[in-house]
VMD Tcl script that draws the C-alpha trace (Angstrom):
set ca {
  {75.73 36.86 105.01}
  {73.84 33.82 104.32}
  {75.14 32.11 100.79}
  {72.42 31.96 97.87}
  {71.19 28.85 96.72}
  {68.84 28.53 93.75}
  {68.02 24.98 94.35}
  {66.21 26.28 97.44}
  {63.67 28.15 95.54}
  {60.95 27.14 94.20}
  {59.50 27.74 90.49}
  {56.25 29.37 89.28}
  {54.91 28.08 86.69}
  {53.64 30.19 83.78}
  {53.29 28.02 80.64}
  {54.32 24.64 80.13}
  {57.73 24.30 80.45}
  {58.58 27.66 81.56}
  {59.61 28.65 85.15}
  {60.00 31.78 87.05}
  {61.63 32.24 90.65}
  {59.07 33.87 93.16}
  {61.55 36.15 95.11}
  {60.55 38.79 98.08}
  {63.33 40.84 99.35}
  {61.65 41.49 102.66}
  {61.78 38.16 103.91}
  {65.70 39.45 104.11}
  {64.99 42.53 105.32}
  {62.55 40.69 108.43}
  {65.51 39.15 109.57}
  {67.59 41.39 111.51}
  {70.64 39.62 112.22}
  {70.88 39.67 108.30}
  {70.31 43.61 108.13}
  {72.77 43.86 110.94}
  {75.53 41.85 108.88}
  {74.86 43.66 105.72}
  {74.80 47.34 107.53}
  {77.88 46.37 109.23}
  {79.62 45.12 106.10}
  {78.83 47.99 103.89}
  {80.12 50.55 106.70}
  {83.39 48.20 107.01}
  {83.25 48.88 103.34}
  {82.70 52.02 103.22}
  {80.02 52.05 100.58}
  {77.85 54.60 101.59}
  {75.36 53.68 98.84}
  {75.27 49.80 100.06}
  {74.30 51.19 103.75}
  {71.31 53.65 102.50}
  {70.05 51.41 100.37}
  {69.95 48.62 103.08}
  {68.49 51.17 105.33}
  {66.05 51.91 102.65}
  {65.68 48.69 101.99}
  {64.84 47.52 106.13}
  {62.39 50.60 106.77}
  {60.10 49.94 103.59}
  {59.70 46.16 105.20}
  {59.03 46.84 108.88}
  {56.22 48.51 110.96}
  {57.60 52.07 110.96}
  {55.52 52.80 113.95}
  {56.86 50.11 115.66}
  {60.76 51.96 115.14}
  {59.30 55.31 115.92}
  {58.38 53.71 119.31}
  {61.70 51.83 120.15}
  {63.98 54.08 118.42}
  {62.22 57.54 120.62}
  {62.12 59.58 116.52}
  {59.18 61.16 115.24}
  {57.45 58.91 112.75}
  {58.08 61.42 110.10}
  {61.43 60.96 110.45}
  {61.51 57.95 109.72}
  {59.19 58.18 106.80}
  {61.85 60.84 105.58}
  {64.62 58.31 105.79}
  {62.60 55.55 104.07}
  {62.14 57.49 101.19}
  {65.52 58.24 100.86}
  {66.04 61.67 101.65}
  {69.02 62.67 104.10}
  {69.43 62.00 107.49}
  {72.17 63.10 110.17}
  {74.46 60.35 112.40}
  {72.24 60.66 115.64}
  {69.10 59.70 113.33}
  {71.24 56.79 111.73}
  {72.58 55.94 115.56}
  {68.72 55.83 116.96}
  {67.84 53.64 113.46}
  {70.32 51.05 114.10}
  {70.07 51.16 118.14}
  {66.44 50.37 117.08}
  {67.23 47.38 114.82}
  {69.67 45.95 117.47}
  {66.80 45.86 120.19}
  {64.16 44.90 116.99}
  {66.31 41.27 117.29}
}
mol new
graphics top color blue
foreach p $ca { graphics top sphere $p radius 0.5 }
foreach p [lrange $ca 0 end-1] q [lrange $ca 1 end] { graphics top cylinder $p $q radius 0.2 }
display resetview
């Protein structure tokens, strides 16, 4: 996982003298060799929470029709898993297959 760096970011300012960080969490979620790191450390892990929410976390930021396509599941499927409700090992499998071929 890539190390965090604050000086890399750079400040919005609001007033004078007061600065706010502009941060979007799916510029990590676009990058899949960082999704595939995360996924692979939170199943390591085991922290089942870590790996849904990353999961969560990857669908809300790509194309979902785009998965539906490469992964072969229904669209609504996926739309199911994105909002968080449960999902069985052969959707995860097709998911994650999909992400791997996504890079």
């Amino acid at each position: 996982m890539t190390k965090f760096n604050i000086k890399s970011m750079n400040p919005i300012v609001l007033k004078k003298n007061k600065n706010l960080i502009k941060i979007d969490p799916r510029d990590f979620f676009k990058n899949q060799n960082s999704v595939t790191k995360s996924l692979s450390e939170a199943l390591l892990e085991g922290d089942k929470e870590a790996f849904q929410e990353i999961i969560i976390g990857y669908l809300g930021a790509i194309n979902k029709e785009e998965l539906a396509r490469i992964s072969k599941l229904p669209i609504a499927t996926i739309r199911r898993v994105a909002s968080g409700s449960n999902y069985n090992i052969e959707t995860l499998l097709k998911i994650t297959a999909a992400i791997k071929k996504a890079a």
